[in-house]
C-alpha positions as CSV (number, residue, x, y, z in Angstrom):
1,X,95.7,99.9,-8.4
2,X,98.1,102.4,-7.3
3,X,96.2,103.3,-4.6
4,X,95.8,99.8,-3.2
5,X,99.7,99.3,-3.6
6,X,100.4,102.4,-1.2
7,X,98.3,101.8,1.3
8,X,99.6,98.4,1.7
9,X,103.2,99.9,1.7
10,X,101.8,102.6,4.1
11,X,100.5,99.7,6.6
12,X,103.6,97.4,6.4
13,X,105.4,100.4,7.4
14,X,103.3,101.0,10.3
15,X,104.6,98.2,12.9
16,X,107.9,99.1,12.3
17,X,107.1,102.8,13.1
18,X,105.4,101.9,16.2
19,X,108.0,99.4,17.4
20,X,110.6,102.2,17.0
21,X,108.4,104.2,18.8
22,X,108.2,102.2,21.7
23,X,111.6,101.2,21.5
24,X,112.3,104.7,21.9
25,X,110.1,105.8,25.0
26,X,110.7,102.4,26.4
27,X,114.3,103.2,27.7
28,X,112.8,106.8,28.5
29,X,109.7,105.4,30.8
30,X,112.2,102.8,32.4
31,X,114.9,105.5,32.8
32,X,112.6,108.1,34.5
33,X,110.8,105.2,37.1
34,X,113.5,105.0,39.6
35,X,113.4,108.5,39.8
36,X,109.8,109.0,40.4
37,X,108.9,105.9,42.1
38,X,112.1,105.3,43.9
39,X,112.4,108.5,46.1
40,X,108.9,108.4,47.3
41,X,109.4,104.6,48.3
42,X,112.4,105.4,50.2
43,X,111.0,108.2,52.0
44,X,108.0,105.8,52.7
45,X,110.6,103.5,54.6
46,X,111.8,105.9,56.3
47,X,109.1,107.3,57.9
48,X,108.0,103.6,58.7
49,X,110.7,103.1,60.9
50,X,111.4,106.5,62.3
51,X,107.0,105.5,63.8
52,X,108.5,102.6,65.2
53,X,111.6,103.5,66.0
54,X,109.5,106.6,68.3
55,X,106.9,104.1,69.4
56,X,109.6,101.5,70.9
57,X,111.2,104.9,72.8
58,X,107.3,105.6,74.1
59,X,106.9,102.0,75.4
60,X,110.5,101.7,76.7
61,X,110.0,104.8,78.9
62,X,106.4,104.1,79.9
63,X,108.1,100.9,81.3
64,X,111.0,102.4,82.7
65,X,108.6,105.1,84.4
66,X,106.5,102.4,86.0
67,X,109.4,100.5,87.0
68,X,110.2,102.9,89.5
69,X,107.7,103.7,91.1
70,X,106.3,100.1,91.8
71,X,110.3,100.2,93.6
72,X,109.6,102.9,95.3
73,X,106.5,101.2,96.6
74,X,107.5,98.4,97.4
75,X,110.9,99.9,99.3
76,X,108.4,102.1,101.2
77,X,106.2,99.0,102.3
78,X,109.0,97.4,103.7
79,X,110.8,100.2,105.4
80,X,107.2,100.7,107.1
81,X,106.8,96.5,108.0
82,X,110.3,97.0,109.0
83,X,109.1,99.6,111.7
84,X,106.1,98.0,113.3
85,X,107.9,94.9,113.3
86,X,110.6,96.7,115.5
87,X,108.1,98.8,117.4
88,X,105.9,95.6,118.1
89,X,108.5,93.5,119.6
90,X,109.8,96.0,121.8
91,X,106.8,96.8,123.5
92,X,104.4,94.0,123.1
93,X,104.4,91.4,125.4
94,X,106.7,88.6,124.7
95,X,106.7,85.0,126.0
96,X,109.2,84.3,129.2
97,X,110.1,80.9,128.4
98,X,112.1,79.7,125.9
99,X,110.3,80.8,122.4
100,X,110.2,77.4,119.9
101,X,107.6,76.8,117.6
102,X,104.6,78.3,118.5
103,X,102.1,75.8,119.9
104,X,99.2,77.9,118.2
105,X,99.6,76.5,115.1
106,X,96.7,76.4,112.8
107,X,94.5,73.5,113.3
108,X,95.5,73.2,117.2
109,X,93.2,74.2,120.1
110,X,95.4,77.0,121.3
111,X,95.0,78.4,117.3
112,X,91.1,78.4,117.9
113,X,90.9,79.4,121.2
114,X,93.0,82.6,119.8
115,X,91.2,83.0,117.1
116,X,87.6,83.1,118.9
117,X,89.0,85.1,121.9
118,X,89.8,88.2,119.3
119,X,86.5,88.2,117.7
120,X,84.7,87.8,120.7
121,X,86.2,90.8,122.2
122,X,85.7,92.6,119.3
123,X,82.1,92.3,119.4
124,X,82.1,92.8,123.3
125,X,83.9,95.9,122.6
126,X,81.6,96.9,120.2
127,X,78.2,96.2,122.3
128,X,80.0,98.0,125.3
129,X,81.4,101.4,122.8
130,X,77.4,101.1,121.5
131,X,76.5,101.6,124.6
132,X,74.3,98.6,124.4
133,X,76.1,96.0,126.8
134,X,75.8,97.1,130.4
135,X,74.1,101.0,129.3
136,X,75.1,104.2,131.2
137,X,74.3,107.3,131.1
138,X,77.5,108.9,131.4
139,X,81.0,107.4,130.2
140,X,82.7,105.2,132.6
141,X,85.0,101.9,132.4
142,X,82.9,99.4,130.7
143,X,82.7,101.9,127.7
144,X,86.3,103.0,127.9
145,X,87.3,99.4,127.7
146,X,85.1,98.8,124.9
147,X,86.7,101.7,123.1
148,X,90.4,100.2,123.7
149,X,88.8,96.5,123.1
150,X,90.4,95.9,119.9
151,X,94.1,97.1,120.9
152,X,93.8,95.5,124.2
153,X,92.3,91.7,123.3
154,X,91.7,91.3,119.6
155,X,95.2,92.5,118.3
156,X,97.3,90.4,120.7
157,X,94.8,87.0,120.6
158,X,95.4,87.3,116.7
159,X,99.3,87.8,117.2
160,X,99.9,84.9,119.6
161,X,98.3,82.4,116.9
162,X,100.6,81.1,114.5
163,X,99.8,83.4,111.1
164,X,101.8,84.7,107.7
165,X,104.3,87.5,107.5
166,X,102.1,89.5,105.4
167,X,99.0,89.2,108.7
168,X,102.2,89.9,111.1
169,X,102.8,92.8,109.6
170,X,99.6,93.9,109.8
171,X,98.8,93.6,113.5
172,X,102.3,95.0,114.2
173,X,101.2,97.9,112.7
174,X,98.0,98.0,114.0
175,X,99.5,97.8,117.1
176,X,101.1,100.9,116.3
177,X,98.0,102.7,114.8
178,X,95.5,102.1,117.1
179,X,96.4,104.0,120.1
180,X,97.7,107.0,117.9
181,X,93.7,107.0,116.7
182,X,92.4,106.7,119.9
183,X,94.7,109.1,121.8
184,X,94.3,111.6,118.7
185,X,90.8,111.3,117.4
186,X,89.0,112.4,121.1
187,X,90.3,116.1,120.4
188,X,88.4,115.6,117.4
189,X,84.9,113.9,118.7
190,X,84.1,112.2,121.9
191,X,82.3,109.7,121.1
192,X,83.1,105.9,121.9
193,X,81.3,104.5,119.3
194,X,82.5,106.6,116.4
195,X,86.2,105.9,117.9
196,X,85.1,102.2,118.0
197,X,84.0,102.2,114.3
198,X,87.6,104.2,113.5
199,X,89.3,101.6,114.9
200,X,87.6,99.0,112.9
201,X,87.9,101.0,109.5
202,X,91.6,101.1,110.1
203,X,92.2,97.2,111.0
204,X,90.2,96.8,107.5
205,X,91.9,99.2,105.9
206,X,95.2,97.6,106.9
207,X,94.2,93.9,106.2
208,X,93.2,94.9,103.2
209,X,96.5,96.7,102.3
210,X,97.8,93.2,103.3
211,X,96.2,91.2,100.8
212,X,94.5,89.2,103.3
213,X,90.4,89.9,102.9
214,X,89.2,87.5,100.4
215,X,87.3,88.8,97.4
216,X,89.2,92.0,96.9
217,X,92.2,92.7,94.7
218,X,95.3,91.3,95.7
219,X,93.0,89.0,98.2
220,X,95.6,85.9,98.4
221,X,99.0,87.7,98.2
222,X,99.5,88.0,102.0
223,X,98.9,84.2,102.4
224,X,101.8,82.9,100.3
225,X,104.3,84.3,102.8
226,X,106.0,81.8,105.3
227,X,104.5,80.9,108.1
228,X,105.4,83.2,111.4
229,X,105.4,82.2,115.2
């Protein structure tokens, strides 16, 4: 009987043992959380934004780097439209009478008969540089006027028609370029077809700087510009 009677004392006293216990290492556990828990969160932060803080520096350079040079670009592609555009008025042939709109506006006869008049001497040219269209043995006129076909017919025809700033441009500097090649590229090779082929390569290469052969990129950008006489 005395046994039972202290192990019932012993148990009551049990739950107010434990309850002081965890009264006790309560305040401890809560006192000692900010101090492990806290630090390593705020460090955590920290390091959070000094990633973004370094990847809004990466991006803003990378920007600021690109910036430029599309500028620089851009300031070079007008200082060289600027240029021909000079060059091309001063010695290309210019109208005697009083200059208006141009009567070669797209659509008109004049436009057309422009327009087939430089691709027909282009080919010409060619068949004469290939040696195909009235064949020699030796070089002579026919072939030599081949050669110069494109500067001398196809250039001008496409310049008198009524076309966009961005195609002005273009045959201004070709007008430029052309002769330069086929003054410069005999010390080289002479050989009218190769010369002939040169000159064609460059008035591709050119238009397509432009913008203004379909189906490649930036095909499209030369025709937005305003429309030149």
């Amino acid at each position: 009987m005395a046994l039972v009677l202290a192990g019932s004392r012993a148990a009551a006293c049990l739950p107010p043992l434990q309850a002081a216990q965890q009264q006790q290492a309560g305040p401890q556990h809560a006192r000692c959380q900010p101090f492990v828990a806290g630090p390593w969160r705020a460090a955590g932060r920290r390091r959070l934004q000094r990633l973004r803080a370094e990847e809004e520096r990466g991006a803003a350079g990378a920007t600021q780097t690109e910036e430029p040079e599309v500028r620089v670009n851009m300031d070079i592609d007008k200082e060289v439209s600027k240029f021909a555009r000079n060059a091309a008025t001063t010695f290309a042939p210019r109208a005697s009478g009083s200059t208006g709109k141009n009567p070669a506006y797209k659509g008109s006869l004049l436009y057309t008969i422009f327009e087939v008049q430089a691709w027909a001497a282009l080919a010409v040219g060619g068949l004469l540089s290939f040696n195909l269209l009235l064949p020699s043995d030796e070089p002579n006129i026919a072939r030599l006027m081949g050669m110069w076909s494109i500067w001398m017919f196809t250039i001008p025809s496409l310049r008198a028609r009524e076309c966009t700033q961005a195609e002005k441009d273009a045959l201004n500097l070709l007008f430029l370029a052309v002769p330069l090649l086929n003054v410069a590229l005999p010390f080289v090779l002479k050989s009218f077809p190769v010369i002939f082929t040169a000159d064609c390569a460059l008035m591709a290469g050119v238009y397509a700087w432009k913008g203004l052969i379909p189906g490649l990129p930036g095909a499209g950008s030369g025709e937005e510009g305003e429309q030149q006489s």
